[in-house]
C-alpha positions as CSV (number, residue, x, y, z in Angstrom):
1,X,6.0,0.9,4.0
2,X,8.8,1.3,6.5
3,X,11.7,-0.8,7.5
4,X,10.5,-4.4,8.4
5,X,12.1,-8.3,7.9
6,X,12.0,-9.4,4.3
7,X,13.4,-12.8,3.1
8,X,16.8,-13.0,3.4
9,X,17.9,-13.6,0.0
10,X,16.0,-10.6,-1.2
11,X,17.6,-8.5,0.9
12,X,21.1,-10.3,-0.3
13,X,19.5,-9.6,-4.1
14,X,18.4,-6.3,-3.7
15,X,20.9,-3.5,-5.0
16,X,19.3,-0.6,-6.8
17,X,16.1,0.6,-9.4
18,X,14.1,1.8,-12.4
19,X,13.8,-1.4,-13.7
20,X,16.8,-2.2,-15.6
21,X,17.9,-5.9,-15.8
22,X,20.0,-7.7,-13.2
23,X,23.0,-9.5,-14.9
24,X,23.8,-12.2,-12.0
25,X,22.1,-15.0,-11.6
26,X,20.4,-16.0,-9.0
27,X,17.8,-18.5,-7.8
28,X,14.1,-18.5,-7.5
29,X,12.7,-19.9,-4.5
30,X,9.1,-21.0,-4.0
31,X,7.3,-20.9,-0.6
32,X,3.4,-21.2,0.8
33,X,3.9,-18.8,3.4
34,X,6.0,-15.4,2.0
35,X,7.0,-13.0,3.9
36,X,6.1,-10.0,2.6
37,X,5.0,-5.7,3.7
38,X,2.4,-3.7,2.3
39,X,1.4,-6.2,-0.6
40,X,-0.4,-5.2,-3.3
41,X,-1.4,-7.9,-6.8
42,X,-2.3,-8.0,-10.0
43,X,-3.1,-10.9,-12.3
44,X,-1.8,-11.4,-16.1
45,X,-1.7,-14.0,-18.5
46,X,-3.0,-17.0,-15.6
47,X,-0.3,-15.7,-13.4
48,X,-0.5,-13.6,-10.5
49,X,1.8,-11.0,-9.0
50,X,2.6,-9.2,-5.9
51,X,4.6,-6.2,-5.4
52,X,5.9,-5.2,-2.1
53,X,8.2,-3.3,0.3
54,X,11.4,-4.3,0.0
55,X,14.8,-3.4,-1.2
56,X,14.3,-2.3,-4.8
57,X,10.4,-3.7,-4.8
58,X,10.3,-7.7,-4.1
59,X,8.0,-9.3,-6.7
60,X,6.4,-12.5,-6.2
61,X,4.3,-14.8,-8.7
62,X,1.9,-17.6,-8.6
63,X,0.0,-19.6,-10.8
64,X,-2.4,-20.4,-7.9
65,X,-1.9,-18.3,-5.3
66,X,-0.9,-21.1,-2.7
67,X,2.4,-21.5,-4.1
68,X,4.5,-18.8,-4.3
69,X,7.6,-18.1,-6.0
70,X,9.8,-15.2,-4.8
71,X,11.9,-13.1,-7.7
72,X,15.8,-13.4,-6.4
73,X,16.3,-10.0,-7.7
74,X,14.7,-6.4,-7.3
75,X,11.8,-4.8,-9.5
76,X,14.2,-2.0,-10.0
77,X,18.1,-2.3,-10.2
78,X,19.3,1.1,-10.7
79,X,17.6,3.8,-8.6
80,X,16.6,6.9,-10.4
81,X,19.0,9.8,-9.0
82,X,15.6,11.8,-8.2
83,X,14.6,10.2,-5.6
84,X,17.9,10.8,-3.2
85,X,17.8,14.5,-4.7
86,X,13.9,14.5,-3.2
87,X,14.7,12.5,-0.1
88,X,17.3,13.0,2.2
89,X,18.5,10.0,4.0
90,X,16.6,7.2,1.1
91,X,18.6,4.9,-0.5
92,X,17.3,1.8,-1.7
93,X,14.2,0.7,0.8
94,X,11.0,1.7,-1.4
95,X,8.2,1.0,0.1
96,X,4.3,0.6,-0.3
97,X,3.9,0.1,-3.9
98,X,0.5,-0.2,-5.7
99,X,0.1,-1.3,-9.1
100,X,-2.7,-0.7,-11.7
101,X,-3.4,-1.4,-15.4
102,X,-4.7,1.5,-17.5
103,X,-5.0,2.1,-21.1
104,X,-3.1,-0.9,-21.9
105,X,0.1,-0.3,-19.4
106,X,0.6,-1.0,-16.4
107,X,1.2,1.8,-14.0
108,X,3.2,1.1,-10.8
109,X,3.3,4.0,-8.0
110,X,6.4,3.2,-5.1
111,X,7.0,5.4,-1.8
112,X,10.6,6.8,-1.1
113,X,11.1,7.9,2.4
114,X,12.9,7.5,5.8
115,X,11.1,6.4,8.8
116,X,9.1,8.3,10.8
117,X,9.3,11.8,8.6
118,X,7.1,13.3,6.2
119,X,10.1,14.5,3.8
120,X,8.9,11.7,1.1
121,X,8.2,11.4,-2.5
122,X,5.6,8.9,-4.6
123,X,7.6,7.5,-7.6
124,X,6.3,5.8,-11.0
125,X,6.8,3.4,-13.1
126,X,5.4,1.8,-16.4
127,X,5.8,-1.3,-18.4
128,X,3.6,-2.7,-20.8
129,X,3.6,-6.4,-19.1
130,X,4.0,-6.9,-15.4
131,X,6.9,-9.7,-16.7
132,X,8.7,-6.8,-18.5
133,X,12.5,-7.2,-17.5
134,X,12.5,-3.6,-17.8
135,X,10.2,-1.1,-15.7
136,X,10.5,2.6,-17.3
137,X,10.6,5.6,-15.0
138,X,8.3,8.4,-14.8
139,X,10.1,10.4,-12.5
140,X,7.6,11.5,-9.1
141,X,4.2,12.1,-8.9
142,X,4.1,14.2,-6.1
143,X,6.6,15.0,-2.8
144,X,6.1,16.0,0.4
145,X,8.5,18.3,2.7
146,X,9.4,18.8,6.8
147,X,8.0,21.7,8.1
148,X,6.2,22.7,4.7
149,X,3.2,19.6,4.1
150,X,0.8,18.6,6.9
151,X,0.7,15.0,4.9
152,X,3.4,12.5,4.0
153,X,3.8,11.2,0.3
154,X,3.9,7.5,0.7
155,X,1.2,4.7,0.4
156,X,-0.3,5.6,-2.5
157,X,-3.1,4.1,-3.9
158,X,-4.5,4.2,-7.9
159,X,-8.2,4.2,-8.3
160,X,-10.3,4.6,-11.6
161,X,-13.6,6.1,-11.1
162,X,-16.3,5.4,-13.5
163,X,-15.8,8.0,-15.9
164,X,-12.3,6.8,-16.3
165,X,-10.7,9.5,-14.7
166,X,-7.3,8.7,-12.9
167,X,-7.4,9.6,-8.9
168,X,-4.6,8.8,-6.6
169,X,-5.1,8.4,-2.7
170,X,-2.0,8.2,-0.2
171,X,-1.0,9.1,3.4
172,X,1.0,8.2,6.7
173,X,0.0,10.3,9.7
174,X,-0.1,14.1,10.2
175,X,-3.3,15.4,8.7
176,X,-4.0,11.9,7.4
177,X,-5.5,10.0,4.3
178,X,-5.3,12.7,1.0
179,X,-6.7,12.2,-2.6
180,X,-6.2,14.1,-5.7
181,X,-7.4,13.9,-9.7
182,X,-4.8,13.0,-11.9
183,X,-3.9,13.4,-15.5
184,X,-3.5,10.7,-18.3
185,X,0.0,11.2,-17.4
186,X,-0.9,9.6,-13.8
187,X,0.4,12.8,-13.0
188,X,-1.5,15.5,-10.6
189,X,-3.5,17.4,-12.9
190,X,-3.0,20.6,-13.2
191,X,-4.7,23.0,-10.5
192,X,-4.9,20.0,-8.6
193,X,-4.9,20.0,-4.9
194,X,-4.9,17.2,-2.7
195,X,-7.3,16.6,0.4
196,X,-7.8,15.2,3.5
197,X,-10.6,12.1,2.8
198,X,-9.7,10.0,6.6
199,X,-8.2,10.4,10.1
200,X,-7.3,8.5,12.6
201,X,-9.3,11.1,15.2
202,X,-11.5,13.9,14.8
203,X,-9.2,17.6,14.5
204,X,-10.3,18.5,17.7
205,X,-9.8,15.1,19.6
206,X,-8.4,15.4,23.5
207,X,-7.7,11.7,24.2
208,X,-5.2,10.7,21.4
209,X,-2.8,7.5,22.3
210,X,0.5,8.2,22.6
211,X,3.1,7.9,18.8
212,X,5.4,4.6,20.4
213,X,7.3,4.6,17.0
214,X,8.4,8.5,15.9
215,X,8.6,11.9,17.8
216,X,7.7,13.5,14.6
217,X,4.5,11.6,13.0
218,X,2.7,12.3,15.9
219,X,-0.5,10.4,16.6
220,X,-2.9,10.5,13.5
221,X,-2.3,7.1,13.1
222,X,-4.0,6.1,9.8
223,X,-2.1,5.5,6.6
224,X,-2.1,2.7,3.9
225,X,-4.9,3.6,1.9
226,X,-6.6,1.0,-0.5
227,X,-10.4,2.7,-2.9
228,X,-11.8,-0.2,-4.0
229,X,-15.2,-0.6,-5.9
230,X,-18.0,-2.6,-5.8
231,X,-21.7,-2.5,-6.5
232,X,-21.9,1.1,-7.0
233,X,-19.9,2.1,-3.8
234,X,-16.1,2.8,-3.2
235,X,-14.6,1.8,-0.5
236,X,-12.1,3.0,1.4
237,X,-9.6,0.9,3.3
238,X,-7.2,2.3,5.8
239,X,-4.9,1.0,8.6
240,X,-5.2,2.2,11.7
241,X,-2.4,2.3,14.7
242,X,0.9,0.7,14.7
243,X,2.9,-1.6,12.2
244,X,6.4,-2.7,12.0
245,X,6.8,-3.2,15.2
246,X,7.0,-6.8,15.0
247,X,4.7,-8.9,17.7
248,X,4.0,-5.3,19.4
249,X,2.5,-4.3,16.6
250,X,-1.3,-3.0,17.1
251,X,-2.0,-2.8,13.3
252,X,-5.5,-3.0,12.3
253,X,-7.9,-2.3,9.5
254,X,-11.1,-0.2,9.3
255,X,-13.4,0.6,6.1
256,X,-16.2,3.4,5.1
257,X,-18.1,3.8,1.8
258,X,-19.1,6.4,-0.6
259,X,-21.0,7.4,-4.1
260,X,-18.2,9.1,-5.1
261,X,-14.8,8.6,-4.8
262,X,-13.7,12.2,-3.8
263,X,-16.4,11.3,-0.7
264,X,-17.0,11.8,1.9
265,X,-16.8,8.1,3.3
266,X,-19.1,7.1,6.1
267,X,-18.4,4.0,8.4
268,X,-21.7,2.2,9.4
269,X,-22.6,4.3,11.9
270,X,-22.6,7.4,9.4
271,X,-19.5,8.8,11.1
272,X,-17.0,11.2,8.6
273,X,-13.8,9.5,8.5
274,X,-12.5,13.0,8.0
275,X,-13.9,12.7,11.7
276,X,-11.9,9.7,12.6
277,X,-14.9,7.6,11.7
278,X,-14.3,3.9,10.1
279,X,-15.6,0.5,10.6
280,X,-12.9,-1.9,12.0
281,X,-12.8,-4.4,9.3
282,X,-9.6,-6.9,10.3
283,X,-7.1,-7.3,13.2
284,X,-5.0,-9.6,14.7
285,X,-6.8,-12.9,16.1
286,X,-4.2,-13.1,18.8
287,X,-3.8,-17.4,18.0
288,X,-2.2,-16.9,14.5
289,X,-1.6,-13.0,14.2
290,X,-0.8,-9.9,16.8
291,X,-1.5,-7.4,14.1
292,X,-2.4,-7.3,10.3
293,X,-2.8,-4.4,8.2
294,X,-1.6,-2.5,4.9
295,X,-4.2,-4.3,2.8
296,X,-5.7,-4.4,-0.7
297,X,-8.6,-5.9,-2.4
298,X,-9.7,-7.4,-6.1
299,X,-12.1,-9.1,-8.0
300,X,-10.2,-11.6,-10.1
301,X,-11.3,-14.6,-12.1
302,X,-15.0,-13.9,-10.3
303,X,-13.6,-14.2,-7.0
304,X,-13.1,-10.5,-4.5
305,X,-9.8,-11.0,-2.6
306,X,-8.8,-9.1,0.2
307,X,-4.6,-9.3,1.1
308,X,-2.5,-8.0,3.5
309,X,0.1,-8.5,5.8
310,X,-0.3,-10.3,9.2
311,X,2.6,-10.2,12.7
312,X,2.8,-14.0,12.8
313,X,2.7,-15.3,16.0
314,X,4.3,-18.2,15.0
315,X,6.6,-16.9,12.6
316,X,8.0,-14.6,15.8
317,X,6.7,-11.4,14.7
318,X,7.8,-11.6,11.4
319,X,4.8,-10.3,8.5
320,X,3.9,-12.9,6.1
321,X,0.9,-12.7,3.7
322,X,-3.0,-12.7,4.3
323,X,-5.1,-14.2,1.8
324,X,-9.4,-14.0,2.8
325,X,-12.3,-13.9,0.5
326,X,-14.4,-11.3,0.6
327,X,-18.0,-11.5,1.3
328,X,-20.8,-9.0,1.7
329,X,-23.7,-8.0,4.0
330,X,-27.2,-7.8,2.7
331,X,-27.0,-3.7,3.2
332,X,-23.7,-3.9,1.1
333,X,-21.1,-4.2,3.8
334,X,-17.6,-6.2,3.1
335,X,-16.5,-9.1,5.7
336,X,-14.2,-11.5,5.4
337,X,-15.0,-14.8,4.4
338,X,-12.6,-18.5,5.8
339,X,-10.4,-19.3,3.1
């Protein structure tokens, strides 16, 4: 999400987006240690991709996932006229994006806003390989406005429940963490409503900390959604607190669990995230990383991977990638495992 550090020659690459192909040629690079914001992966054909704030969408892939080579130009080239009509003030920064395959495409969701505001709109794209040189656009899923939406449309999040029905979870501050049912369209069905699934506090909460980053978030501060499911439970990932901040950065991650994906998630005390329950999962060691958040998880090739992005301490502030294995508690509990 928001405005953070991204490798320099990305930024240099990045223009504008829906996918259509870049005509100058530039050079891959390949590094172990990528910096990257909010990433989210998918795996195809023995390769393995990550999407992830940038200018245009920065797109990495790996055979291995130690090795890592970064795209030298943007997901998308051209951006759709839409999303400056939607979003005053957005020009090329897209942030957040998720990615999911469905019914034989794959389905890629990206967040167009301006920092600190809830005037924001969730964008979408499809391609039938994540290798296609050309992402199509779908036009927006759904768009939040100032002074009209007590949520703000960025970080969203696909999630297939097990009747195969489409859901799609998002949300940055204000009223926090919203869900709704989508079409086959991975549109918002019609009569749809979104709702409120996690908060940072409870509605009626006296001893909120202080917003250090925007007078107009306020300080709800949970966003970055991730539903992810396993052995009959979904679990819902959130960040909690500050990011982008560099080394001040307070980011963390907390988890609950339900049945049901439209909830309500518990923590492990039993406590509503809609009442600012959550268990903290993951935050920053202190030796290697202030701060980590914006995560995802996966089971790929056998294996559940949880990612995210982590303030290195060594790296000055800057967010490069976590990669942890994810292991789980005899009551059914996910912690994370040494690589």
């Amino acid at each position: 999400m928001k405005q953070l550090l991204i490798l320099l020659s990305c930024v240099v690459a990045a223009l504008s987006a829906t996918a259509q192909p870049n005509h100058h040629r530039r050079v891959p690079f390949t590094t172990s240690t990528p910096m990257v914001h909010d990433p989210v992966m998918a795996y195809e054909d023995s390769t393995y991709h990550i999407f992830t704030t940038g200018m245009g969408i920065q797109h990495l892939t790996s055979r291995d996932r130690q090795q890592w080579t970064v795209s030298p130009a943007p997901l998308m080239t051209v951006m759709p006229q839409w999303t400056r009509d939607s979003v005053p003030g957005f020009q090329h920064h897209v942030w957040a994006p998720d990615v999911i395959q469905w019914h034989g495409r794959w389905w890629l969701a990206y967040s167009c806003s301006t920092f600190g505001k809830n005037g924001s709109a969730i964008g979408l794209l499809t391609a039938r390989s994540l290798s296609a040189p050309v992402w199509n656009d779908e036009g927006c899923i759904v768009t939040s406005r100032e002074k009209r939406d007590q949520w703000n449309a960025i970080d969203p999040c696909f999630v297939i429940d097990d009747n195969d029905q489409p859901w799609l979870t998002w949300g940055s501050f204000w009223d926090g963490i919203q869900l709704v049912r989508l079409d086959t369209t991975m549109h918002i069905a019609p009569g749809q409503q979104s709702r409120t699934i996690a908060r940072r506090y409870a509605p009626n909460c006296k001893n909120q900390a202080p917003n250090p980053t925007s007078k107009f978030a306020g300080t709800n501060a949970i966003e970055a959604p991730f539903i992810y499911k396993h052995g009959g439970w979904y679990y819902l990932f959130v960040s909690w607190d500050y990011c982008c901040r560099g080394s001040k950065s307070n980011y963390r991650v907390a988890v609950g669990r339900s049945r049901t994906v439209d909830g309500p998630y518990l923590d492990r005390d039993g406590v509503d995230m809609r009442e600012g329950g959550g268990t903290l999962f993951l935050e920053g060691d202190k030796q290697q990383f202030e701060a980590a958040g914006h995560c995802a998880a996966y089971t790929i090739n056998g294996q559940d991977i949880f990612i995210c992005h982590g303030y290195s301490i060594a790296h000055k502030g800057a967010s490069i990638l976590i990669q942890r294995p994810i292991s789980w508690t005899s009551d059914g509990w996910p912690v994370l495992s040494e690589k």
